[in-house]
C-alpha positions as CSV (number, residue, x, y, z in Angstrom):
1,X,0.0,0.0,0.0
2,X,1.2,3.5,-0.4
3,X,0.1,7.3,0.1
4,X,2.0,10.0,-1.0
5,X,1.4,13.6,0.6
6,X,2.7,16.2,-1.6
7,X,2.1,20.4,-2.1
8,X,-0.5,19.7,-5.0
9,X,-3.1,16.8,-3.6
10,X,-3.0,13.2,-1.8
11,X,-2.3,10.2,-3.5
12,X,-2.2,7.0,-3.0
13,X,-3.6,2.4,-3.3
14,X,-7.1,2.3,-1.8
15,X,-7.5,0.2,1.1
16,X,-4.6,-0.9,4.3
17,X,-4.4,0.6,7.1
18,X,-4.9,4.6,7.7
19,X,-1.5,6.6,7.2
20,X,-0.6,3.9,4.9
21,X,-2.9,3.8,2.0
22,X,-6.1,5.6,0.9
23,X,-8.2,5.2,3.5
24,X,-11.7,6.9,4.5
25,X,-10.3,8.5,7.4
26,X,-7.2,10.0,5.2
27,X,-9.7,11.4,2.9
28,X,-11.4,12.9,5.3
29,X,-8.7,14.3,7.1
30,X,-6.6,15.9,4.6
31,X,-10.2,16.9,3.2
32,X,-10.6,18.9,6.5
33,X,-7.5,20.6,6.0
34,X,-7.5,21.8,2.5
35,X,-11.7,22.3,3.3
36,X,-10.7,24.5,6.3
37,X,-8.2,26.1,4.4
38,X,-10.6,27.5,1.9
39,X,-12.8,28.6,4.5
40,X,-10.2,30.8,6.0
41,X,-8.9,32.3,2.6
42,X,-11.5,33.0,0.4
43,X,-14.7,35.0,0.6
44,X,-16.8,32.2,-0.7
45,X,-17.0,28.6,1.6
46,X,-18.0,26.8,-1.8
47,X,-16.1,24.0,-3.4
48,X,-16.4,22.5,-6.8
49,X,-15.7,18.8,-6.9
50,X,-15.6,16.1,-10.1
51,X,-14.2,12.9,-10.7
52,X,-12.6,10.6,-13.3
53,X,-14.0,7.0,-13.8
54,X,-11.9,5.0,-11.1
55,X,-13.9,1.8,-9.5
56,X,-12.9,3.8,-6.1
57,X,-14.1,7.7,-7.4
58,X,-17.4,7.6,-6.0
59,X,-17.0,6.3,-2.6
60,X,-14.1,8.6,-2.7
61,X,-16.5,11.4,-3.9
62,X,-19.2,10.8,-1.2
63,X,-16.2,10.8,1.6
64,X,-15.1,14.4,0.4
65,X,-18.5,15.7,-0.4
66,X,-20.0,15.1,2.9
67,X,-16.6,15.9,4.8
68,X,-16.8,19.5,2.9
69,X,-20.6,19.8,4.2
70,X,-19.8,19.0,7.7
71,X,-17.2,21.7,7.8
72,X,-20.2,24.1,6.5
73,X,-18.6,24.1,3.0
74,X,-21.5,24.7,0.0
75,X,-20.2,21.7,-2.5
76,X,-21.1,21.6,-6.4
77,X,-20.6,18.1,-7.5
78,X,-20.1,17.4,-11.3
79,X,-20.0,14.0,-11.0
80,X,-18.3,12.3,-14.0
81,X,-16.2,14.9,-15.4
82,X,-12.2,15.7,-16.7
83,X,-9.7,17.8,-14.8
84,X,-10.4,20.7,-16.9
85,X,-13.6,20.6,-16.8
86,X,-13.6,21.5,-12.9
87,X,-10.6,24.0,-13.6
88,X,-12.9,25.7,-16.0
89,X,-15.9,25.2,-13.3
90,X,-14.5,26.7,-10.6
91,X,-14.5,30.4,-11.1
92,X,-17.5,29.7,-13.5
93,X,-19.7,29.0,-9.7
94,X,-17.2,32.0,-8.1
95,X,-16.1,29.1,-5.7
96,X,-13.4,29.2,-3.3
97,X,-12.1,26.1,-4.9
98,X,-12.3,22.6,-6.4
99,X,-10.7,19.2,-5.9
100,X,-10.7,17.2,-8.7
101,X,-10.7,13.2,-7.8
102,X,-8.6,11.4,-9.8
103,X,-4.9,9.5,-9.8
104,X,-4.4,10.9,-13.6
105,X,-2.0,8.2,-15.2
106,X,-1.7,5.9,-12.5
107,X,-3.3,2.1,-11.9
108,X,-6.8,1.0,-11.3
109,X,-5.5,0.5,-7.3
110,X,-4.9,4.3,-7.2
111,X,-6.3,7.3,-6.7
112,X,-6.0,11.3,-5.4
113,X,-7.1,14.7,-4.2
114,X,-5.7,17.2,-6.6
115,X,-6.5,21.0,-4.9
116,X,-7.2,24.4,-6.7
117,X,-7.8,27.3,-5.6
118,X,-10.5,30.0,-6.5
119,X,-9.1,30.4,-9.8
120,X,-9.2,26.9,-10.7
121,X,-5.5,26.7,-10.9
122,X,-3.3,24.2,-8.3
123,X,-2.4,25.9,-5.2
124,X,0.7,27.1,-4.7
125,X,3.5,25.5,-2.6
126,X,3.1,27.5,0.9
127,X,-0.8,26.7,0.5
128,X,-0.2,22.9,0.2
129,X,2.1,23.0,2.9
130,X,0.0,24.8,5.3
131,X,-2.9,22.3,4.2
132,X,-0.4,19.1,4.8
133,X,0.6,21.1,8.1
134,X,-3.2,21.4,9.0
135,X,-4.1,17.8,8.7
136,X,-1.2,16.6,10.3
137,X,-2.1,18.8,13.4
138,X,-6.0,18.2,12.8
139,X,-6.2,22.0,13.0
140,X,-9.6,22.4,11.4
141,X,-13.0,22.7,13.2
142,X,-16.5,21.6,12.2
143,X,-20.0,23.4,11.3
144,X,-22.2,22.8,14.2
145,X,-25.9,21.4,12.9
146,X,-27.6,25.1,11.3
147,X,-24.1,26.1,9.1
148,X,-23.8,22.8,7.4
149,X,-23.0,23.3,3.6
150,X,-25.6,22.3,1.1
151,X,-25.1,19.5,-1.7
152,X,-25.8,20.3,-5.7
153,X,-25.2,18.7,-8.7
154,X,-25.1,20.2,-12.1
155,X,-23.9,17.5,-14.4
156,X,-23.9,19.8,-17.4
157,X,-20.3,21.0,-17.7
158,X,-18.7,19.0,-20.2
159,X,-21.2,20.3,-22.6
160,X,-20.2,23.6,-21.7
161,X,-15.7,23.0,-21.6
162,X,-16.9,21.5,-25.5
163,X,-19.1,24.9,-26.0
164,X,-16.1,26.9,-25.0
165,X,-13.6,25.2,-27.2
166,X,-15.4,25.5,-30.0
167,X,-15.9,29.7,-29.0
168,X,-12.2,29.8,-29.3
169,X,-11.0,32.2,-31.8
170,X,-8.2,30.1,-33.1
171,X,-10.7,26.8,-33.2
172,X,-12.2,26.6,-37.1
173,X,-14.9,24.1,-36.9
174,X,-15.7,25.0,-40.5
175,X,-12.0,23.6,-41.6
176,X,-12.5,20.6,-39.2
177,X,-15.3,19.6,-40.7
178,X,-14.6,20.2,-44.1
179,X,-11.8,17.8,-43.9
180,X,-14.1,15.1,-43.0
181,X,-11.4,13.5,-40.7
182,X,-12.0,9.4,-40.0
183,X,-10.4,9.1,-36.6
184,X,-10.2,6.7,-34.0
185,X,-10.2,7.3,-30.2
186,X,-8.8,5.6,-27.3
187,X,-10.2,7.0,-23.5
188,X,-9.2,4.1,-21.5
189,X,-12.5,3.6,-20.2
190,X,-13.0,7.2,-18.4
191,X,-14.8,10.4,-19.1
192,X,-12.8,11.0,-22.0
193,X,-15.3,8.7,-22.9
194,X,-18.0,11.2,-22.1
195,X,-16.0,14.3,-23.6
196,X,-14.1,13.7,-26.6
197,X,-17.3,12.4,-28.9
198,X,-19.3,15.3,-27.8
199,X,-16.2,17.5,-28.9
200,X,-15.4,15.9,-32.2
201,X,-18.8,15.9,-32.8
202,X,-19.4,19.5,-31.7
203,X,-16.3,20.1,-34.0
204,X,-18.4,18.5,-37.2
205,X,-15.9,14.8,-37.0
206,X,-18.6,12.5,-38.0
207,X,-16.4,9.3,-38.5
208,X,-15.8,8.2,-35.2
209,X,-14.5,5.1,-33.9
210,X,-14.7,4.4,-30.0
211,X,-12.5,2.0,-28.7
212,X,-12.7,2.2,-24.9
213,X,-15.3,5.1,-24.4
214,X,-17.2,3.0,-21.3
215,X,-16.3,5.3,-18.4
216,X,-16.5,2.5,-15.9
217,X,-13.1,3.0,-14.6
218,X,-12.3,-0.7,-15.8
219,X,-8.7,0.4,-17.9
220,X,-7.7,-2.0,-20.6
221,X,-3.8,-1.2,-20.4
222,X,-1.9,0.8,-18.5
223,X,-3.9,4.3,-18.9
224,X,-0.5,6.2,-19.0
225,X,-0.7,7.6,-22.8
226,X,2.5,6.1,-23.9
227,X,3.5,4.3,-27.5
228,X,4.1,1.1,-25.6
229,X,0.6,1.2,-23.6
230,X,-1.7,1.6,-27.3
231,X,-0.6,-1.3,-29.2
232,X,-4.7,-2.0,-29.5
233,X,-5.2,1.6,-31.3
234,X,-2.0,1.1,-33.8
235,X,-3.4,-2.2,-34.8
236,X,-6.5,-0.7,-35.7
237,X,-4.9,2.7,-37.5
238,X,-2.7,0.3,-39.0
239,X,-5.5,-1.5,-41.6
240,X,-5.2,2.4,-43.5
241,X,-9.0,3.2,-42.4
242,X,-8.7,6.2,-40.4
243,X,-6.6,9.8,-40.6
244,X,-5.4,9.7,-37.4
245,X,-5.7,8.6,-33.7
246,X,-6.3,10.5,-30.5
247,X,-5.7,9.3,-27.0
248,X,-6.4,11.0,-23.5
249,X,-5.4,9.7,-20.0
250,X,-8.0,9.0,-16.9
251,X,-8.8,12.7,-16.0
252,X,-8.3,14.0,-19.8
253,X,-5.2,16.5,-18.9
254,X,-2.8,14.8,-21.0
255,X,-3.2,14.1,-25.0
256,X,-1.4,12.5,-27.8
257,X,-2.0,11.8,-31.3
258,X,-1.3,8.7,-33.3
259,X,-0.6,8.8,-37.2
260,X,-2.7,7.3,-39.7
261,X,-0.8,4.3,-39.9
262,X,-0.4,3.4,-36.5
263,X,3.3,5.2,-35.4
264,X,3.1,7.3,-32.4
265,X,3.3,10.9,-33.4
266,X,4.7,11.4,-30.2
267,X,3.5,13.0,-27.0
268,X,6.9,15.4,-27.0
269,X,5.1,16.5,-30.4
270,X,1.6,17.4,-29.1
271,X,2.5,20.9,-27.7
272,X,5.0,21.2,-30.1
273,X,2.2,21.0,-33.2
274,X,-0.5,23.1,-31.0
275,X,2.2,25.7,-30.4
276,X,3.6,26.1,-34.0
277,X,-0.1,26.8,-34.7
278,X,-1.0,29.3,-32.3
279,X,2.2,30.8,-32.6
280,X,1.4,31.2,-36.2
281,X,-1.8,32.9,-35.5
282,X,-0.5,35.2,-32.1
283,X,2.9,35.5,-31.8
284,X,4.2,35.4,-28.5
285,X,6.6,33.4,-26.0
286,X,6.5,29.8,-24.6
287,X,7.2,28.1,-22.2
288,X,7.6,24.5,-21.0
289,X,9.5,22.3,-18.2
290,X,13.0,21.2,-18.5
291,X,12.7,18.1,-19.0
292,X,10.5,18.8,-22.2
293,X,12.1,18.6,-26.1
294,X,14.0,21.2,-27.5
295,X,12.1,21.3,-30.5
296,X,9.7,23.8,-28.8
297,X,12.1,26.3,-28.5
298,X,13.0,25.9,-32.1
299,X,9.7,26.3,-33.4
300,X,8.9,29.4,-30.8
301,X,12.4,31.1,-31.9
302,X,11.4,30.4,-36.0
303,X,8.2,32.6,-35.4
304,X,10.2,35.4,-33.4
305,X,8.9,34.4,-30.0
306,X,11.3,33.6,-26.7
307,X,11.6,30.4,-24.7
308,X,11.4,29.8,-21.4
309,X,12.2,26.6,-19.0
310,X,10.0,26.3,-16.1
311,X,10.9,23.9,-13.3
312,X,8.8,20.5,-13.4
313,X,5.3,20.5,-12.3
314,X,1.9,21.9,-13.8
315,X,1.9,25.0,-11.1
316,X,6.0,26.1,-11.8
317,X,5.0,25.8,-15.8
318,X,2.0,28.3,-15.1
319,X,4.2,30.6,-12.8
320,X,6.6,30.9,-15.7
321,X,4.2,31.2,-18.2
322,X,2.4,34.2,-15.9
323,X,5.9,35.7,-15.3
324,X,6.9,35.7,-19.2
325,X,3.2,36.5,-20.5
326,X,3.5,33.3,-22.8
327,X,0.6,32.6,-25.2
328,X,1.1,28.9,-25.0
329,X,3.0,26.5,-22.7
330,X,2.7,23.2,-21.0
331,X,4.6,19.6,-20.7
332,X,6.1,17.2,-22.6
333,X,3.6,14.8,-21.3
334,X,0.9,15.9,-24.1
335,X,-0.1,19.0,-21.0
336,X,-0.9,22.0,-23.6
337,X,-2.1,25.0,-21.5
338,X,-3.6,27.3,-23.7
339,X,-4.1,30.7,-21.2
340,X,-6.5,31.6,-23.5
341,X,-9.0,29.4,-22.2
342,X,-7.5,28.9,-19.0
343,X,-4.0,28.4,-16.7
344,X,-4.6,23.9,-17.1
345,X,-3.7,21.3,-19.1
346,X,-6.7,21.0,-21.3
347,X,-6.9,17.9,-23.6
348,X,-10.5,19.1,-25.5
349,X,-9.0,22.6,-25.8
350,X,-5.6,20.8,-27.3
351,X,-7.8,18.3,-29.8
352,X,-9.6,21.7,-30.9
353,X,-6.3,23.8,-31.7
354,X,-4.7,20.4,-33.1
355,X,-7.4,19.7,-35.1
356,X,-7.8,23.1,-36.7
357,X,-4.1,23.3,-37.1
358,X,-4.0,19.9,-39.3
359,X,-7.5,20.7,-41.2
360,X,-5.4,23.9,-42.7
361,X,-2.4,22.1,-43.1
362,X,-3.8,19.9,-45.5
363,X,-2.0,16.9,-45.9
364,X,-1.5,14.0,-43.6
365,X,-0.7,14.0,-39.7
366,X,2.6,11.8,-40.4
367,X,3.7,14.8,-43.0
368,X,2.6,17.4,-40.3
369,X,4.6,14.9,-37.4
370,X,7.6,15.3,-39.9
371,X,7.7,19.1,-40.7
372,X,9.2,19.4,-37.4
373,X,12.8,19.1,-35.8
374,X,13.3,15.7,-34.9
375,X,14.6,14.8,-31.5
376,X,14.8,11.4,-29.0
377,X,14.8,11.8,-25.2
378,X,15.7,9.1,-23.2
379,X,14.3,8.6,-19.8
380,X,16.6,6.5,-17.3
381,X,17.3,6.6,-13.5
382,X,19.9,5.3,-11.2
383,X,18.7,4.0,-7.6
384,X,20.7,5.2,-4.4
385,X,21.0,3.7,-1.3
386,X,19.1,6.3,1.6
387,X,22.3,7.1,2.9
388,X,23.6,9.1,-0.2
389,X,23.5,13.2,-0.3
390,X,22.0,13.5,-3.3
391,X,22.5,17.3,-3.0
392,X,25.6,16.7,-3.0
393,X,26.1,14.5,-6.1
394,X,24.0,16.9,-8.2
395,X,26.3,19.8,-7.3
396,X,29.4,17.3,-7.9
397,X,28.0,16.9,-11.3
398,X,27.5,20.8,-11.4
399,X,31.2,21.3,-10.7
400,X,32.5,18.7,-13.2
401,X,30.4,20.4,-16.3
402,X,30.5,24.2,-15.6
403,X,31.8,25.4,-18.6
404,X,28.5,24.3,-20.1
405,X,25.3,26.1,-20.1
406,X,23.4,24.7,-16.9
407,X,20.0,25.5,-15.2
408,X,19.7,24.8,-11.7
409,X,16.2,25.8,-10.6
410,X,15.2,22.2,-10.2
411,X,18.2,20.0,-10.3
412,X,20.3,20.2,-13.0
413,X,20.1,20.6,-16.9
414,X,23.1,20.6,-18.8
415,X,23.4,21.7,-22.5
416,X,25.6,20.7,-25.1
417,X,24.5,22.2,-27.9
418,X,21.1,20.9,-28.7
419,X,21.7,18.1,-26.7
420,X,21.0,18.4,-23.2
421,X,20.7,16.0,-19.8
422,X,18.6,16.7,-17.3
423,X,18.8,15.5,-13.5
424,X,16.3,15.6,-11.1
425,X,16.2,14.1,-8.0
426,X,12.7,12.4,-6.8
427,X,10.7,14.0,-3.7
428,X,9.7,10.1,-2.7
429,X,12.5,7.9,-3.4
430,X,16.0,7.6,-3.2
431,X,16.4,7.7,-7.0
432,X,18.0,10.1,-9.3
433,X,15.6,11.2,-12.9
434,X,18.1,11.3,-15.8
435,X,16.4,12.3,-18.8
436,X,18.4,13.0,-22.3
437,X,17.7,14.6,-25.8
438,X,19.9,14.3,-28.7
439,X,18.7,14.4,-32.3
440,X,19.5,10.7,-32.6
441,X,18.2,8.1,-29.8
442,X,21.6,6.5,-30.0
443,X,23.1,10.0,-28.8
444,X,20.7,10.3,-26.1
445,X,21.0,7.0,-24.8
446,X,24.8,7.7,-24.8
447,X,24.7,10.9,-23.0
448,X,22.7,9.5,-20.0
449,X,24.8,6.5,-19.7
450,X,27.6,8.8,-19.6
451,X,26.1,10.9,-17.0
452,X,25.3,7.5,-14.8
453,X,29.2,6.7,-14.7
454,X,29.6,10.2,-13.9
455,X,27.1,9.6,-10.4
456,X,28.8,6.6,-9.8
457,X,32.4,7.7,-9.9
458,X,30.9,10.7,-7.5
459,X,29.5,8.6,-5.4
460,X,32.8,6.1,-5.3
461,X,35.0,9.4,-4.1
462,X,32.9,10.5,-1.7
């Protein structure tokens, strides 16, 4: 069993023992914190709540909804819904905030509290630490019986996220539908199942085919969008019927494309593509984390826009983005964040943008895939023993390459050129992140191996 407490939510297995899993009494505890926490920061003690698919979301949803009531909190429940969709919601009801419940990517055995705050954005990092300092403590107090909060659902907000993607200026649902597009979906059994055939209908797609659209929360593969998880989708692009793919995670943050003959257009690629459009459109600056392709600050600096690196994490990207007034930005994880429409990785408002973008572009999504530069990152870690200073090795590594360009606001990114490493320590295991980009995946592979001996020499010395 685990549970992980971190600054943006609680995560963690259903079931075990309390403190060690997802239990009822950790939902409603670090409910009672962040609940509290609203109460005493915002003018407004309502809370917007929605939840992905999971076999566990609505016991889970019932724990928080009732927990927010008792502490005299107003809830609006969406039921079903994405993690946009409440973003979008939350300043929509002028609530203090929203909790969305869902474990994004991770197995059926999981799930989470992710927190915003009255803008529908994650809380910051001082907020989720008071809130993980509050429940720890138990520093919240109840409504007595006359103040409890009231209970409503309004299940009608995924028809409104797809009614404001399609008001989006730079969404053209005449050139989607025009192109008569023949695509193929994959929603692994969650509310992308609700959401993306109302959209691509809303958009004027009429050739739909639905593969996993039941939101039942029973996942067919691994839901983490990756090439290795969709083998059922490439099978079926693969027989030449369709244009292209599309493919959302559990809570419908995260999106990535599939060409029309089954290859991965690559979810690197899917901010890359909506950002070359937009930027086309509006230009502007960008921004994305560092441990995101390169090829999105070639394509920002070929329209006469700047790039910026933001430190991992939704809330650093959106700081950054604020800070540099970017008109698009997000994460190599298919994340676009289109400002927009709001500050949240928004699959719909991604499909509508990418959509738009290939109906004008006119040929195939494999020719638009290969218009741009072409990069390979290669994700790798190297386990330590507890004992080890990470700190310490980073700042080893630091010392042993600083006549290259480095950024250090989250661990350290070296560049070479256009070739960079990236190294990142994790926040819940002893483990060093070393992630690579080269334009060849025999370069990349080679620069992280190289960077491995490097920690392991540093760690022989010391």
């Amino acid at each position: 069993m685990a549970l992980i407490k971190s600054i943006s939510g609680i995560r963690g297995t259903i079931g075990g023992k309390p403190g060690e899993g997802l239990t009822p009494l950790d939902v409603v505890k670090f409910t009672s914190a962040y609940g509290y926490w609203v109460k005493n920061h915002t003018n407004n003690p309502k809370v917007v709540i929605g939840r992905d698919a999971r076999i566990s979301g609505e016991i889970v949803s019932k724990l928080v909804a009732a927990t927010l009531q008792g502490l005299g909190i107003d809830v609006i429940d969406l039921g079903l819904s994405t993690t946009p969709t409440v973003e979008l919601a939350v300043p929509l009801e002028k609530a203090g905030g929203g909790i969305i419940l869902t474990a994004s990517h991770n197995p059926i055995q999981w799930n989470a509290l992710k927190l915003l705050n009255d803008k529908g954005e994650f809380i910051s990092d001082a907020e989720g630490k008071a809130i993980l300092e509050s429940a720890d403590k138990e520093d919240f107090v109840f409504a007595d019986v006359k103040r409890l909060g009231s209970y409503t659902v309004k299940d009608d907000y995924i028809d409104k996220h797809v009614a404001h993607v399609l008001a989006l200026p730079l969404v053209d649902k005449e050139a989607i539908a025009a192109r008569k597009f023949k695509v193929v979906i994959d929603c692994v059994n969650s509310t992308g199942g609700i959401a993306l055939p109302k959209l691509l209908r809303a958009l004027g797609v009429e050739d739909i085919e639905e593969m996993y659209c039941t939101p039942d929360g029973h996942f067919p593969h691994n839901p983490e969008p990756l090439p290795e998880n969709l083998r059922d989708i490439a099978e079926k692009l693969n027989r030449g019927k369709y244009d292209l793919g599309i493919v959302v995670d559990p809570d419908v943050d995260r999106l990535c494309f599939m060409n029309e003959d089954g290859s991965a257009f690559g979810e690197e690629y899917t901010l890359v593509a909506v950002a070359d459009y937009v930027l086309s459109q509006t230009p502007g600056n960008t921004v994305s984390n560092l441990s995101s392709t390169r090829a999105l600050r070639d394509v920002t600096e070929k329209r006469g826009g700047a790039y910026q690196a933001a430190a991992v994490g939704e809330v650093n990207v959106v700081n950054k983005m604020k800070e540099t007034n970017a008109i698009i930005g997000g994460e190599g994880n298919g994340g676009v964040i289109y400002p927009e429409s709001h500050y949240g990785r928004d699959a719909l408002v991604g499909i509508g943008l990418f959509l738009t973008h290939l109906a004008k572009f006119g040929k195939s999504i494999s020719m638009l895939r290969a218009s741009y530069p072409n990069y390979y990152i290669s994700k790798n870690k190297i386990e330590l023993t507890p004992d080890i200073d990470v700190d310490k090795v980073l700042e080893a590594i630091k010392a042993k390459y600083s006549k290259q360009p480095i950024n250090d606001i989250d661990g350290v990114k070296i560049e070479f050129d256009k070739e960079w490493v990236h190294l990142r320590k994790s926040n819940t295991e002893p483990i060093i992140r070393i992630y690579s980009e080269s334009a060849s995946q025999a370069t990349a592979e080679h620069l992280a191996n190289k960077l491995i001996t490097d920690i392991k020499e540093v760690i022989t010395e010391s």
